[in-house]
N, CA, C and O atoms as a DFTB+ gen file, in Angstrom:
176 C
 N C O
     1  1     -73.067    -142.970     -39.851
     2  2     -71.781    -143.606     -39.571
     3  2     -70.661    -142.596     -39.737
     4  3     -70.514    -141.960     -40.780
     5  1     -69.789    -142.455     -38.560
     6  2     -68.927    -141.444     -38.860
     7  2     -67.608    -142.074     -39.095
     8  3     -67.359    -143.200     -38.666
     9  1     -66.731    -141.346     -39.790
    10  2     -65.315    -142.132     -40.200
    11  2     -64.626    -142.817     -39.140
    12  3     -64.203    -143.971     -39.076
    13  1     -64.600    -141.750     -38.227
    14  2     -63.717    -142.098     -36.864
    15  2     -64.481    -143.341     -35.808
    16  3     -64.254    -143.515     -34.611
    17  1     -65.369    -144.047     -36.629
    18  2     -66.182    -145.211     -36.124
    19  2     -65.691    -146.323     -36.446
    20  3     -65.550    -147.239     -35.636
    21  1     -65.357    -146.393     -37.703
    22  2     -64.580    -147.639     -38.124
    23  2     -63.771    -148.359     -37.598
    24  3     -63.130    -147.683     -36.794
    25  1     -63.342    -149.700     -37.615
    26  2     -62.384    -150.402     -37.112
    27  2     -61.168    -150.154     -38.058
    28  3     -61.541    -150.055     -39.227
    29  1     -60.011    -150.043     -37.913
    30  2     -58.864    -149.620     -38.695
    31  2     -58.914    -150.278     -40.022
    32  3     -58.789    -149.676     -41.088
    33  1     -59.173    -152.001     -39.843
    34  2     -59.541    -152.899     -41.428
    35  2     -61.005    -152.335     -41.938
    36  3     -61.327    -152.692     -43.072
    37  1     -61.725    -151.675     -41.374
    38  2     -62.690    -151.236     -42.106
    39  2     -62.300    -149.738     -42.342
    40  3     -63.047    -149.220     -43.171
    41  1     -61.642    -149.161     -42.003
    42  2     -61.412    -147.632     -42.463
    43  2     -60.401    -147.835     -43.717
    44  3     -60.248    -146.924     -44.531
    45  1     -59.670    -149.164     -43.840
    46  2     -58.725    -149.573     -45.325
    47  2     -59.444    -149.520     -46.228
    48  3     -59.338    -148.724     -47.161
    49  1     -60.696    -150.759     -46.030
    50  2     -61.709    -151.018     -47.143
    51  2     -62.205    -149.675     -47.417
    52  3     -61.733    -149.008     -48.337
    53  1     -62.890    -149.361     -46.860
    54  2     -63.325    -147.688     -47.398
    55  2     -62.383    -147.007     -48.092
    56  3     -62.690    -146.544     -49.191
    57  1     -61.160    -146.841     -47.603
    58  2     -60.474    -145.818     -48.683
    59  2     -59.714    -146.278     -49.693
    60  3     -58.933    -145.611     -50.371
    61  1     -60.141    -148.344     -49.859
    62  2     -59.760    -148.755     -51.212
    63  2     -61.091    -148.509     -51.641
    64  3     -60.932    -147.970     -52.736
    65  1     -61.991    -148.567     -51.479
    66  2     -63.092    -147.864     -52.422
    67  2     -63.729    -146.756     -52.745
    68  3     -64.666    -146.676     -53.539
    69  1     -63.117    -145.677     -51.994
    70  2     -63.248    -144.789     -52.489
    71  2     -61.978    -144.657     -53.486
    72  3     -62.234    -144.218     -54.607
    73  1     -61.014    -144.898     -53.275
    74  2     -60.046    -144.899     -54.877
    75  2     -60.547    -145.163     -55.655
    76  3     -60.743    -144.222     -56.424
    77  1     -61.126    -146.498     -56.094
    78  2     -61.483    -147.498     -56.844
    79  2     -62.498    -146.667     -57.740
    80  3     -62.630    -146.792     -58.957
    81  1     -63.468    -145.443     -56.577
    82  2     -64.722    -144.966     -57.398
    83  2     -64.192    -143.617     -57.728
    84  3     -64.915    -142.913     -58.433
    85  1     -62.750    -143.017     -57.232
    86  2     -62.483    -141.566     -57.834
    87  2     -61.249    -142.263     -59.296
    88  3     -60.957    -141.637     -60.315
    89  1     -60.869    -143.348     -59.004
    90  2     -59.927    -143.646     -60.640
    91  2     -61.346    -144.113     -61.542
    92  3     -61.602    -143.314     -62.443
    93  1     -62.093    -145.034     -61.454
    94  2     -62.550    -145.329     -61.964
    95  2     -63.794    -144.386     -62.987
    96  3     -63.767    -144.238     -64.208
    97  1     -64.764    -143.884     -62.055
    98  2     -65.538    -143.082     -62.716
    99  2     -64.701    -141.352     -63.131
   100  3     -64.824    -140.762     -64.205
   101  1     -63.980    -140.926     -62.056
   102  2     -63.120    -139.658     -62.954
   103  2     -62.436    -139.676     -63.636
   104  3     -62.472    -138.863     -64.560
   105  1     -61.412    -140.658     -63.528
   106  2     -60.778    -140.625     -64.811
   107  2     -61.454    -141.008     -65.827
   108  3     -61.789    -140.286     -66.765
   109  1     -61.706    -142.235     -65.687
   110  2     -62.409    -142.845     -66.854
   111  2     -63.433    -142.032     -67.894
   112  3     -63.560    -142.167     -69.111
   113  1     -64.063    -141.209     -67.036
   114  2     -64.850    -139.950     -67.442
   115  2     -64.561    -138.948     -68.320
   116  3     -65.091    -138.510     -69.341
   117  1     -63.277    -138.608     -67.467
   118  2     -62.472    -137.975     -68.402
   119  2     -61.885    -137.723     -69.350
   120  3     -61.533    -136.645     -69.828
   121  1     -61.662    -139.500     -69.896
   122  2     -60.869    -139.656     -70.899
   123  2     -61.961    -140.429     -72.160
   124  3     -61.403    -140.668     -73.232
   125  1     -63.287    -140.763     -72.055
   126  2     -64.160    -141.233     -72.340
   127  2     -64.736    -140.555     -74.010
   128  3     -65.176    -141.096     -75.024
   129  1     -64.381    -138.780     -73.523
   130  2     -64.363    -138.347     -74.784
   131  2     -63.477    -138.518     -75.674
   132  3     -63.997    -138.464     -76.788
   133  1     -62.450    -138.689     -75.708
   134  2     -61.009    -138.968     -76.651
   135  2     -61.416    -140.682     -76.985
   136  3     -61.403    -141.125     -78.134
   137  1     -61.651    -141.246     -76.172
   138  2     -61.536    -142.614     -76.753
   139  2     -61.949    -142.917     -77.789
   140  3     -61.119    -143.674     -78.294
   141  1     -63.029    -142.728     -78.637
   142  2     -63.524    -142.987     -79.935
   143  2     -62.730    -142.407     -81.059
   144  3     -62.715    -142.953     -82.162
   145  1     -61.878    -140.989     -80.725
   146  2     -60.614    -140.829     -81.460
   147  2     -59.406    -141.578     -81.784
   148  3     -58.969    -141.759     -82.920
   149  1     -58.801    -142.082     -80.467
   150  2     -57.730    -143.163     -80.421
   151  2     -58.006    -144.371     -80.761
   152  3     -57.183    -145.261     -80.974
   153  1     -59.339    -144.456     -80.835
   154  2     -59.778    -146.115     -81.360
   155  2     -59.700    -145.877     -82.552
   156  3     -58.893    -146.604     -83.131
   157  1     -60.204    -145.158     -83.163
   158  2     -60.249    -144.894     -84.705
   159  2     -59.159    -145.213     -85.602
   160  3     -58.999    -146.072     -86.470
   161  1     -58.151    -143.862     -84.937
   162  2     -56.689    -144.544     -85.263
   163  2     -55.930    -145.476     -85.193
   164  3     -54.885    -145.610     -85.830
   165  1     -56.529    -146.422     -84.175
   166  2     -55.834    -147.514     -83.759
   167  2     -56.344    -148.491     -84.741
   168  3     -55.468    -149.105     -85.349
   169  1     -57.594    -148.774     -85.035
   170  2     -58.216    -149.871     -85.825
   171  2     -57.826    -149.130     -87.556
   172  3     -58.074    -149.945     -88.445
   173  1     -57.421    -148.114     -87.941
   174  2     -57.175    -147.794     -89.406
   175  2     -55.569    -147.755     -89.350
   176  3     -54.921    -147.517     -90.369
């Protein structure tokens, strides 16, 4: 399937999900190590 195949409402959906999977798993990834720090502090 090539990009330039899509119908315009299907070339949206695609590039709300590809957001969805570069915020979600990179950031989230990213910040995944710190979190058990900021929780720490937050709950003491």
């Amino acid at each position: 399937m090539k990009f330039s195949e899509l119908a315009p409402r299907e070339r949206h959906n695609f590039v709300y999900f590809l957001l969805f999977f570069f915020f979600y798993y990179f950031i989230m990834s990213a910040y995944f190590p710190f979190f058990r720090c900021g929780w720490r502090t937050l709950t003491i």
